[in-house]
C-alpha positions as CSV (number, residue, x, y, z in Angstrom):
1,X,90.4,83.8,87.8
2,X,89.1,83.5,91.6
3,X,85.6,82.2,89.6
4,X,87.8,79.7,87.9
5,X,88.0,81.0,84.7
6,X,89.3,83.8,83.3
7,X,92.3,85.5,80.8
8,X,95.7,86.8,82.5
9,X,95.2,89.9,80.8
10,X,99.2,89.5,80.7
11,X,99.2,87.1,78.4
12,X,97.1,88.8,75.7
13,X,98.6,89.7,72.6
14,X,98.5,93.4,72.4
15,X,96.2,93.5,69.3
16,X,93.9,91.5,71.6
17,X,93.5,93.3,74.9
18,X,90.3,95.0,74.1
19,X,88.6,91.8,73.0
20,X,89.9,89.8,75.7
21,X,88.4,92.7,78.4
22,X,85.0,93.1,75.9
23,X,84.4,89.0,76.6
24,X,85.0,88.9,80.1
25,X,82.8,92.2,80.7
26,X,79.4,91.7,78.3
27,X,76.2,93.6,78.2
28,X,74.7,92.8,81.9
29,X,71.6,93.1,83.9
30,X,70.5,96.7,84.4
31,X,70.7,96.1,88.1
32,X,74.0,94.5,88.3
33,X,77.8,96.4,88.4
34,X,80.9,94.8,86.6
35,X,83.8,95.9,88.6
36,X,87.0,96.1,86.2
37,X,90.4,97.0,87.9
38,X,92.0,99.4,85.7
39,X,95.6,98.2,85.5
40,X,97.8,100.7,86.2
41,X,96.9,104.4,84.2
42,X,96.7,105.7,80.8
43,X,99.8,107.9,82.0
44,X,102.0,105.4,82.7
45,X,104.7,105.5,79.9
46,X,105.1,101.4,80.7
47,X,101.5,100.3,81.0
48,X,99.4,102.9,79.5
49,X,98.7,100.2,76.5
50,X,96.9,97.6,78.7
51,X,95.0,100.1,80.6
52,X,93.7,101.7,77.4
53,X,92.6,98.4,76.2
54,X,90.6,97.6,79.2
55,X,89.0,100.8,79.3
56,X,88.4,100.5,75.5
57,X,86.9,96.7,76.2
58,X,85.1,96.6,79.0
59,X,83.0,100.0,77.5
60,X,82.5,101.0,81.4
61,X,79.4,103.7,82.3
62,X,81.4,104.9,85.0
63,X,85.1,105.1,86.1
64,X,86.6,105.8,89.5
65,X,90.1,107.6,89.9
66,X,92.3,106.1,92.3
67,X,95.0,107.8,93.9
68,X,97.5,108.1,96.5
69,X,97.8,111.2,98.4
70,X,101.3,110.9,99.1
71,X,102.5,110.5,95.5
72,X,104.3,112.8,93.2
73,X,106.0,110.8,90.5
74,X,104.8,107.3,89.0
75,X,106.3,104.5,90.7
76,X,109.5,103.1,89.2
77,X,109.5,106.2,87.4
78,X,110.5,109.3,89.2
79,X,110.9,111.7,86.2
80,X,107.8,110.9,85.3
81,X,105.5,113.6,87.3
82,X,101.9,112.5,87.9
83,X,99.0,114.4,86.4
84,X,96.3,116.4,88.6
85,X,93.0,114.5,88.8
86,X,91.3,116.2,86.6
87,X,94.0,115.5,83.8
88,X,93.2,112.2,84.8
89,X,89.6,112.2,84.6
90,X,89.5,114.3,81.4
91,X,92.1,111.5,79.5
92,X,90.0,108.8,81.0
93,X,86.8,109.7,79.6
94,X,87.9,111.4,76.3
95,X,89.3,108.0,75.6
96,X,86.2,106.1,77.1
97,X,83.8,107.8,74.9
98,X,85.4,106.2,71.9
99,X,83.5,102.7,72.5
100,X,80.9,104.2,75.1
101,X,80.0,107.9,74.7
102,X,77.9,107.9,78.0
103,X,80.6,107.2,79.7
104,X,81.4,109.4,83.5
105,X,83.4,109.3,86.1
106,X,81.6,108.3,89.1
107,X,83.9,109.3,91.9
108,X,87.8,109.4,93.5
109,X,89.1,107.0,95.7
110,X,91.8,107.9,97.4
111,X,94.4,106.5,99.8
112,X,95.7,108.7,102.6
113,X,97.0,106.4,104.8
114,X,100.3,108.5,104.8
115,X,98.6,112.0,106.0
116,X,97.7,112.5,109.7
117,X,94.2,111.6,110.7
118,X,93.5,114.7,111.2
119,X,93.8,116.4,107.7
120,X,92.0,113.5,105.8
121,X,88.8,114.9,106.3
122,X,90.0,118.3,104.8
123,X,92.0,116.6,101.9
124,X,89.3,115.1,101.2
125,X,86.7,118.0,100.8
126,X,89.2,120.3,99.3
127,X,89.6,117.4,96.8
128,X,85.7,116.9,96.3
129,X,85.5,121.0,95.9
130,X,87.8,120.5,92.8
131,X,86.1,117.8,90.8
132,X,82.4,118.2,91.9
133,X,82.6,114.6,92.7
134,X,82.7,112.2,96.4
135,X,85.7,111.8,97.3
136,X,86.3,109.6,99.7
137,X,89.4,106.8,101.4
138,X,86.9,104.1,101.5
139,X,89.6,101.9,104.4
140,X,89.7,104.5,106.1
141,X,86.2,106.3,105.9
142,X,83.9,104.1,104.0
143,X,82.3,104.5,100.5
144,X,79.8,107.2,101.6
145,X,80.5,111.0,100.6
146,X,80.0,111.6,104.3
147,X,82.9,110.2,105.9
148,X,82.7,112.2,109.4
149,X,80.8,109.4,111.3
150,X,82.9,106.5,109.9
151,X,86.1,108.5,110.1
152,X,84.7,109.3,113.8
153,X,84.8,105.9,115.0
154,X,87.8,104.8,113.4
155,X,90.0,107.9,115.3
156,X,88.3,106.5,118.2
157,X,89.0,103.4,118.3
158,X,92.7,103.8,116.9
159,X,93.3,106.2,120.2
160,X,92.5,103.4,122.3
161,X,94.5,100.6,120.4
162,X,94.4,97.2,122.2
163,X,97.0,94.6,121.6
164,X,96.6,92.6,118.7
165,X,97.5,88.6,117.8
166,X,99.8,88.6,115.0
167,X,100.2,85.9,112.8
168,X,102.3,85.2,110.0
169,X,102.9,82.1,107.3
170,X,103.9,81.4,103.7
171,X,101.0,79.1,101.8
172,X,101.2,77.8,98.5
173,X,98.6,78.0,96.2
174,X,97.8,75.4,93.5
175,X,96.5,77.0,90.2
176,X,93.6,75.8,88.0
177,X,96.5,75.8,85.1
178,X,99.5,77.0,84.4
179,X,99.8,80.7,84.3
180,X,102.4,81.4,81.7
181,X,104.3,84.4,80.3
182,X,107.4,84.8,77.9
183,X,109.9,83.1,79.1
184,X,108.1,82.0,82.6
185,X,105.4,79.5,83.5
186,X,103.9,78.7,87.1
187,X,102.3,76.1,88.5
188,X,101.6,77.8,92.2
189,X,101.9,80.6,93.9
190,X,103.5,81.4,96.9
191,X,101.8,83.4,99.4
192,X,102.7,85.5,102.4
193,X,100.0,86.0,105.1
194,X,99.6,88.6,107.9
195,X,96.2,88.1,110.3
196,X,95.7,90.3,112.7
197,X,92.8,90.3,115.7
198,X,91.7,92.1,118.3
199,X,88.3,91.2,119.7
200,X,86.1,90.1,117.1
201,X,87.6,92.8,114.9
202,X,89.7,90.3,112.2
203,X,92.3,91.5,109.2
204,X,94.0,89.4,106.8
205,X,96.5,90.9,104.0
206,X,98.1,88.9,101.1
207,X,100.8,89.5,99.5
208,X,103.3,87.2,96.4
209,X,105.4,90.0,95.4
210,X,107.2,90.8,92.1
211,X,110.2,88.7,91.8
212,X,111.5,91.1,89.2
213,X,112.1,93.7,92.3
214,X,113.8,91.2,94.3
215,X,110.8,90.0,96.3
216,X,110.6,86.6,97.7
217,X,108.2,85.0,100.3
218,X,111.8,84.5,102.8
219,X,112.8,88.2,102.3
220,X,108.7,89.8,103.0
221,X,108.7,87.6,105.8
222,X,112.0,88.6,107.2
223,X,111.1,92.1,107.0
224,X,107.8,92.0,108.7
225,X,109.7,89.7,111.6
226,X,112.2,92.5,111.7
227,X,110.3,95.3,111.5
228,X,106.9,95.2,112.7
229,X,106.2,91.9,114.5
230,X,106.7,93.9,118.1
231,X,104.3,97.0,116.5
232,X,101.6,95.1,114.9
233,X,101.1,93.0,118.3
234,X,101.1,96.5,120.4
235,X,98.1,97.9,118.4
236,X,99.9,99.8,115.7
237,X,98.1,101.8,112.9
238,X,99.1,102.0,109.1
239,X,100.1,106.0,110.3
240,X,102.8,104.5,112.7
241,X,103.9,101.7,110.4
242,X,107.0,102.9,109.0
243,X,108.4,101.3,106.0
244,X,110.5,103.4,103.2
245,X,107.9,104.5,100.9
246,X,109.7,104.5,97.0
247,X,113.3,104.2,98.4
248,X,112.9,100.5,98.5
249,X,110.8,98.8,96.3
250,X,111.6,94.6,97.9
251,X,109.7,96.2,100.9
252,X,106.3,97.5,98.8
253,X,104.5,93.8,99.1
254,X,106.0,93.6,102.6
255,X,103.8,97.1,103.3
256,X,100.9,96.2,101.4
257,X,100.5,92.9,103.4
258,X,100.4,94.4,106.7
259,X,98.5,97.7,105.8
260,X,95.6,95.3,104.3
261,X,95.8,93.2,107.4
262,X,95.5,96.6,109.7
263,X,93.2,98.3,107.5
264,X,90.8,95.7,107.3
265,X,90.5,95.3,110.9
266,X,90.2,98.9,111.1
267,X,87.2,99.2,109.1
268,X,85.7,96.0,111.0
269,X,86.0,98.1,114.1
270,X,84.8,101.2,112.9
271,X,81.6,99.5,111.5
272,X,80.9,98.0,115.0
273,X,82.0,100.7,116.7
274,X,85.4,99.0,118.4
């Protein structure tokens, strides 16, 4: 959609996800990456069906593994335990091979934004000793295998936070046309935004949440006011920015915004060394 084209994958009638995702993914040049978002995971007792249609569709050569270090259960979900990685590669690619039998997994991205800085490192090679693959929390580390440099700088800079200029406004977004689902149809969306700067180290997060949970642009906005406005402009980190993690789910987008906003910086200021 951000090209100006595109298929709201929600709007696909089931019988149609894998040709919607085989369209918008075709054969490309040999030198060129498509890079599909997954949708959620073929666990998920709610969404497995559209992510098992994109992975059948889009025929990928290689799949990353995202997870969350912090998780136990699948959002929304709580009796619903999540599998280890290598369940989760194993699924992935036994399903995979059914349109594209070279298919691999490439790799585990992982966030740990909710361990202390100081056992990300070791998560993280005790996780790549499992699999045989890089693992790696590319906010907080980089893509490269070896994180220790990037991961280095970023501890460095974080024990010598400056303040930060906050800002934060609602915009509305005009869509190319209508995006429509059963029962709803919308013409814009509403958008909160969190910019953060230090220097010339910049981060901007987005967020429109899910009105189905409750969340509104007034409500994310009044939480980050509440909450965090008085942090964020003293140079907090996404370690010290505590919101309830599952308890609440009206304050996930709320999070989200201001942990892309910090983490963004971040990485700006660990590439330049800030």
């Amino acid at each position: 959609m951000i090209a100006g084209r595109g298929i709201p994958i929600d709007s696909v009638v089931a019988d149609f996800v894998s040709g919607a995702a085989e369209v918008l993914s075709p054969d490309n040049d040999a030198d060129h990456w498509d890079v599909i978002e997954g949708q959620g995971s073929l666990f998920h007792p709610g969404y497995a069906a559209v992510s098992l249609g994109l992975l059948h569709g889009s025929q990928p050569d290689a799949v990353v593994v995202c997870h969350d270090a912090a998780r136990s259960v699948i959002g929304e979900w709580e009796h619903c335990a999540l599998p280890s990685i290598a369940d989760c590669i194993d699924l992935n690619l036994r399903a995979g091979r059914l349109t594209n039998p070279d298919i691999r997994c490439a790799g585990v991205s992982v966030n740990t934004s909710s361990l202390p800085a100081a056992e990300r490192e070791p998560y993280l090679d005790r996780l790549a000793a499992e699999t045989g693959l890089p693992c790696v929390d590319p906010l907080a580390g980089g893509m490269q295998p070896d994180r220790r440099d990037a991961l280095r700088r970023l501890t460095e800079w974080s024990e010598r936070r400056a303040a930060m200029e906050f800002a934060l406004r609602v915009e509305e977004w005009a869509l190319r046309q209508p995006f429509r689902i059963t029962g709803s149809e919308w013409h814009h969306a509403t958008c909160v935004v969190v910019e953060l700067a230090c220097g010339d180290a910049r981060g901007r997060g987005e967020a429109q949440g899910v009105s189905y949970l409750g969340e509104t642009a007034d409500s994310m906005t009044t939480q980050i006011r509440g909450t965090s406005t008085n942090k964020l402009k003293g140079g907090i980190d996404r370690d010290r920015l505590h919101w309830p993690r599952c308890s609440r789910p009206a304050v996930r987008a709320t999070r989200s915004t201001a942990h892309c906003g910090i983490s963004r910086r971040s990485a700006v200021a660990a590439r330049s060394g800030h």
